[in-house]
C-alpha positions, -999 to +999 in steps of 0.1 A: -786-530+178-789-496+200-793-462+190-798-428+199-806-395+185-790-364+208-811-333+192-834-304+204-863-323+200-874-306+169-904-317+144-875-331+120-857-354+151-887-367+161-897-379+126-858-395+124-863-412+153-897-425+147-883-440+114-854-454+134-876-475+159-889-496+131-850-508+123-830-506+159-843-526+189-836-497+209-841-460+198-830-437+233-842-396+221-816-375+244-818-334+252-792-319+239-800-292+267-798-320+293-764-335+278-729-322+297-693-330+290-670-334+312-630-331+302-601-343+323-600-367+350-638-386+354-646-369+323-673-377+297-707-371+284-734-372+315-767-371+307-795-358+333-762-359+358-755-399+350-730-410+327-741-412+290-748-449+279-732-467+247-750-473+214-738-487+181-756-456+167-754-419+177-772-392+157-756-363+169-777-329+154-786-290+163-787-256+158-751-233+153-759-224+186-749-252+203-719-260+175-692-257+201-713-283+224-717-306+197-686-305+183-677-319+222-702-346+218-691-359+189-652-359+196-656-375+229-676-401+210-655-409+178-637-438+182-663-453+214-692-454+187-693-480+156-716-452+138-718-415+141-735-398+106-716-363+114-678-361+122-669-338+151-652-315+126-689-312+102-699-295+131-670-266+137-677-263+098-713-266+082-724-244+110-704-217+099-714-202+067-675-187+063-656-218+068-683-237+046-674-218+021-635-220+022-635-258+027-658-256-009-632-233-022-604-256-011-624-289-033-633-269-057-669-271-051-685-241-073-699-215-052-708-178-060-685-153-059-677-149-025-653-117-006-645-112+028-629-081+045-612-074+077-631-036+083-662-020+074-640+008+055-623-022+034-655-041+026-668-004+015-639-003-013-646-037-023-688-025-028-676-001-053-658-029-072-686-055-076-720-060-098-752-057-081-777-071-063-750-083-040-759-108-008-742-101+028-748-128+053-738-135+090-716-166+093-741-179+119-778-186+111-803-211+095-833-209+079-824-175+058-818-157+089-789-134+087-793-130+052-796-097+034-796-083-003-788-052-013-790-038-050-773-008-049-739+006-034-759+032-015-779+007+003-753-020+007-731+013+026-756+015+050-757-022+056-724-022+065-725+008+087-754-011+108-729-041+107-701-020+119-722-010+143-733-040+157-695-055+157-709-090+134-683-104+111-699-107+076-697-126+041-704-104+008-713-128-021-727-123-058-764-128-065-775-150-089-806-145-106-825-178-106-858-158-102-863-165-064-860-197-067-831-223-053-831-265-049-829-281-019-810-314-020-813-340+006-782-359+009-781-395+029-751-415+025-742-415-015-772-403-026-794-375-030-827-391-017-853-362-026-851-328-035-878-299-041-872-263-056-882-236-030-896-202-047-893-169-023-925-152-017-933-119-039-909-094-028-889-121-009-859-131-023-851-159+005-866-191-011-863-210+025-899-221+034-896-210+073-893-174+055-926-180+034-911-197+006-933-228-012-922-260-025-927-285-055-909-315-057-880-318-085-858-338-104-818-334-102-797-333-133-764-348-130-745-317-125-765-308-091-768-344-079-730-344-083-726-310-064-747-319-038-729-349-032-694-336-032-708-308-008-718-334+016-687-355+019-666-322+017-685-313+051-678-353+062-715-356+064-735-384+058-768-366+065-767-330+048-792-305+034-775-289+002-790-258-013-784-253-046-787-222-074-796-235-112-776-203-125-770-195-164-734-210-160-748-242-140-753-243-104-738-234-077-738-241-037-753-214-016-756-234+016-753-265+036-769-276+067-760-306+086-791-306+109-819-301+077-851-298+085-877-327+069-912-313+068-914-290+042-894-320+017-914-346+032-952-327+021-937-327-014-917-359-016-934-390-027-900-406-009-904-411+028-873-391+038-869-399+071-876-438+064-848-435+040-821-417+066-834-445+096-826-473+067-794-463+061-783-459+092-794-490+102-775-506+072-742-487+078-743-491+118-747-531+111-721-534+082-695-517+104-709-532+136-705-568+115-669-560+097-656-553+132-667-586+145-652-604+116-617-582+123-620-591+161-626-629+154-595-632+126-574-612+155-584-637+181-574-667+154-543-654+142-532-650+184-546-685+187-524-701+165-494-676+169-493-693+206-495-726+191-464-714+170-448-707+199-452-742+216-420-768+217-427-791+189-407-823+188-397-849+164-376-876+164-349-878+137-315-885+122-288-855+119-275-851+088-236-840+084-214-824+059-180-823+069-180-806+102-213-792+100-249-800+109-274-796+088-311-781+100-342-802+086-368-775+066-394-779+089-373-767+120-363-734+098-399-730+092-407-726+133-381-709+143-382-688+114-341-686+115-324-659+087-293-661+076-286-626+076-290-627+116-267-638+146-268-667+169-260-678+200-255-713+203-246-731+235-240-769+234-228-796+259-226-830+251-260-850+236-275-813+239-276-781+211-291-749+218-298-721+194-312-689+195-316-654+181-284-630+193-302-598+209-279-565+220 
């Protein structure tokens, strides 16, 4: 079977496709940078100016920068591709911290308290209203960027008024005391394959480890194996990075991200996590890959003997009378498939009968 992995070439794609070449006989790494699509008449997805080939697998991943590009790739491909780990709409989604959070909302996928406001002056009645620390993020960015705390209405104000300034949309959401600390959950398929709990630096309260933040390796209860899970099919997302907050009232989803990055999980994981995302795609691209074989070969038998069906099949017999009538032997109502709730035309001369279905 073919694959290929359309990314930006990052440390974390690499490994992925590395781990894929030991289960595909072909493994194609494509520029995302390089990739255009085309819409309309001659349209498609061209690749260093040449149409894109066809693989059975297509691991389609990036940065929220290039969401609106992706989302292309992936649309254009659904439905052309046995196997795509991320749905066109996981894209317009998980890279948006907003709508993340309203399609959580919508599952009921516990989450911190979250507000949003149309105006700077709005969100500034709402700051009087809630309990601090507070958190106000971006709906773009990764890797804690666009992330900001602020423990007092005074310095959450002027947040906002640099905000205001800068014309950027923004989310304001409860902070939950964990102690610096959150859980990163790698999702792959139905299962969380590894996971490591990220502590912020000192007087760092973003646990992400491209911010400073260090790892240790940790076991999942039930509760956050369950709410990593329903995060990751929420966002349709067979490959998904879920962090996680171990709060006093049980944890909660902070963040998702659909294009995780491996290395820091992988130095603290005695599970070789992108082994285990090449494996399963390998398995799912050649179950579906196999299930549509067996649908095309039952399609092909069932045509086969619905011609044969359809051939003139003769027998030589005796008619059978009741007063003026002729009675049909069983096996001719079985061909035709004749229904006596249905009209007929018959036409007859003599030594010859015709019947057949009356159509308007």
């Amino acid at each position: 079977m073919r694959a290929a992995i359309i990314s930006l070439g990052s440390q974390s794609s690499l490994m992925v496709a590395e781990a894929m070449k030991k289960y595909f006989e072909v493994v194609d790494e494509i520029q995302l940078k390089k990739i255009e699509v085309r819409l309309g008449k001659d349209g498609g997805i061209f690749y260093d100016g040449k149409e894109m080939e066809m693989y059975d697998c297509v691991y389609v991943k990036g940065s929220f920068r290039y969401a609106h590009l992706l989302h292309s790739i992936a649309a254009l491909l659904e439905g052309k591709i046995p196997y795509m780990p991320l749905s066109s709409r996981s894209f317009s989604i998980a890279h948006n911290k907003l709508l993340t959070h309203l399609i959580l909302e919508q599952h009921k996928v516990p989450m911190p308290r979250t507000y949003v406001s149309s105006t700077v002056a709005a969100a500034k009645e709402l700051l009087k209203r809630v309990s601090y620390p507070i958190v106000m993020k971006f709906p773009e960015g990764t890797q804690g960027k666009g992330v900001m705390f602020a423990d007092s209405i005074s310095s959450a104000s002027s947040l906002l008024d640099a905000l205001g300034a800068l014309n950027q949309p923004f989310i304001i959401q409860e902070y939950v005391e964990t102690g610096g600390s959150d859980i990163r959950a790698l999702v792959v398929g139905e299962k969380v394959v590894a996971a490591m709990k990220r502590t912020a630096q000192k007087e760092e309260k973003r646990a992400n480890i491209h911010a400073g933040g260090t790892g240790e390796s940790v076991q999942l209860g039930r509760k956050a194996i369950n709410l990593a899970l329903d995060t990751a099919k929420v966002l349709e997302a067979d490959v998904c990075g879920v962090d996680i907050l171990e709060g006093p009232l049980g944890p909660v989803v902070i963040e998702a991200n659909i294009s995780p990055g491996l290395q820091g999980l992988s130095k603290v994981s005695t599970i070789n996590v992108s082994d285990e995302i090449a494996k399963f795609f390998y398995r799912k691209t050649e179950n579906i890959v196999n299930t549509s074989k067996d649908k095309a070969a039952t399609e092909v038998m069932n045509n086969i003997a619905a011609t044969e069906s359809k051939a003139t099949q003769e027998i030589i017999t005796n008619l059978m009378f009741r007063g003026e009538r002729i009675l049909l032997p069983d096996w001719i109502t079985k061909i035709t498939h004749f229904d006596e709730r249905k009209d007929y035309v018959v036409k007859a001369v003599k030594g010859k009968l015709e019947i057949e279905e009356f159509k308007i």
